[in-house]
N, C-alpha and C positions, 0 to 999 in steps of 0.2 A: 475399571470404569463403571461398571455394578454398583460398588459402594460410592461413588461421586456423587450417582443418581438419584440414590436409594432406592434402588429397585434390587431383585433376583436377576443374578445372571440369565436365568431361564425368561427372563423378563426381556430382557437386556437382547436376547439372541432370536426373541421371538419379531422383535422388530428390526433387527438387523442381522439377518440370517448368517452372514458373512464379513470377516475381518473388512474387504473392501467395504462393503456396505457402510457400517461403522464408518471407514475416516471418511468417506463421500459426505457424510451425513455432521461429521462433526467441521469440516473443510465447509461445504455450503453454507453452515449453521453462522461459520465462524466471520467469512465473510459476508453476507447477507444481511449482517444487524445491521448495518450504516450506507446500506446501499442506496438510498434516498441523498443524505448527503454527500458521501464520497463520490458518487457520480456528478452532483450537481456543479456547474462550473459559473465561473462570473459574465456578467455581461462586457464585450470590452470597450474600452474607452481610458481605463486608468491601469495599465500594467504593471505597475508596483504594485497595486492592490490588489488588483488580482491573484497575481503572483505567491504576495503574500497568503491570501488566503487559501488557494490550493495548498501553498508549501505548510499552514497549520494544520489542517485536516488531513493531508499524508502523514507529517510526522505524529499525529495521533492516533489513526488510523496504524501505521506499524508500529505502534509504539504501547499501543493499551494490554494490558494485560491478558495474557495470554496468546498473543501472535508469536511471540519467540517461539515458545514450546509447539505451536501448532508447524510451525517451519522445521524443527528440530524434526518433527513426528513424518513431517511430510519426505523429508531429505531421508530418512533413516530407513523410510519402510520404500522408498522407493525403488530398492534395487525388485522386493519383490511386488511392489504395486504401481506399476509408474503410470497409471491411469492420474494419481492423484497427484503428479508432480504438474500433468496438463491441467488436472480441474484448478487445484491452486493459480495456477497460471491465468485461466481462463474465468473463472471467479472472484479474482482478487485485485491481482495486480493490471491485468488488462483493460475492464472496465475504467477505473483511474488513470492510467496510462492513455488510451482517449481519449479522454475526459479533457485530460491537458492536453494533448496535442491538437483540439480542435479547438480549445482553447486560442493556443498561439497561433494557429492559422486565423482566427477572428480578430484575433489582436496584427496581423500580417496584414489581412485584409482592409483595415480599420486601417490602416497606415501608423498604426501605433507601434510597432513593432518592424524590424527583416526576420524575416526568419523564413528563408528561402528554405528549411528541414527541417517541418515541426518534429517529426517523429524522433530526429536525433536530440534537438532541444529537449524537448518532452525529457528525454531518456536521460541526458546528462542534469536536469533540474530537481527530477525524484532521486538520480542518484546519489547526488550531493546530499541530500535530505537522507535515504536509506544508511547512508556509507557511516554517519554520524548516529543518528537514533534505531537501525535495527540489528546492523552486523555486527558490531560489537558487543551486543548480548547474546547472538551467538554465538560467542566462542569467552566473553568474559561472565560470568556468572556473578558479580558484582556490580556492573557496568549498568548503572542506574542515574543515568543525567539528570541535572534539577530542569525544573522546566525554563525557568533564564537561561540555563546553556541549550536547551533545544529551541526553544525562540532567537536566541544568537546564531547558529546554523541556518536555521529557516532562513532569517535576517542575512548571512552571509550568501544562500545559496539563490537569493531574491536578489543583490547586488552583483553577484557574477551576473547570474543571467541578464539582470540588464547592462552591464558593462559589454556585454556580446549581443546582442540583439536589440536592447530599444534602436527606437526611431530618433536621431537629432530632431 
């Protein structure tokens, strides 16, 4: 990780005294750059657009370079660091995971939507999105979608969700 940097290890251990320290630091880093937009949600009134637009910024969001490996890194050292399976958690996926679900409760509200369980919505909406653009890179090391097949998933997992939830 020294050479990534270009710095000296001694460099490198002087600001992060400790293995934990380190992924704390590359985990907050990792999720932190887009935390302006990944949090930001739509106003509601039009729920396909919304919709849509949450489900592109998720799938780009797990989808940009370098989120596989930061997931790989987190799952792997977790047996001996599991501080960093909650920061990921609490860091990454949960602010966004909010984000929509209070979402679809405005869209509830709005009468634009039922969605009597935003939190399960929420959960089954990203995972559709997840299930296609993040988990199959980890575990296929080839598995590099063009972005017309991740805009077609988005597109599909914006048509379930409203097949179950919009408002007639």
């Amino acid at each position: 990780m020294a050479e990534g940097a270009a710095v000296s290890k001694s460099t490198l251990f002087k600001q992060f005294p400790t293995k934990a320290a380190l992924f704390e630091a590359i985990v907050t880093e990792s999720w932190q750059r887009d935390t302006a937009d990944t949090a930001a949600r739509p106003q509601a009134g039009d729920l396909r657009s919304g919709l849509t637009s949450i489900g592109h910024r998720y799938a780009d969001l797990v989808g940009r370079p370098g989120m596989t490996a930061l997931f790989r890194i987190v799952i792997a050292e977790l047996p001996r660091f599991p501080e960093l399976g909650q920061m990921q958690f609490q860091l990454g996926k949960l602010p966004y995971f909010t984000s929509v679900q209070h979402y679809l409760e405005s869209e509830h509200e709005a009468g634009n939507a039922d969605v009597p369980d935003a939190e399960s919505a929420a959960n089954q909406f990203l995972g559709m999105i997840a299930n296609y653009v993040l988990w199959p890179r980890m575990l296929l090391t080839g598995w590099d979608p063009s972005a017309s097949d991740i805009s077609y998933a988005v597109e599909q997992a914006v048509e379930t969700t409203l097949a179950r939830y919009a408002s007639d």
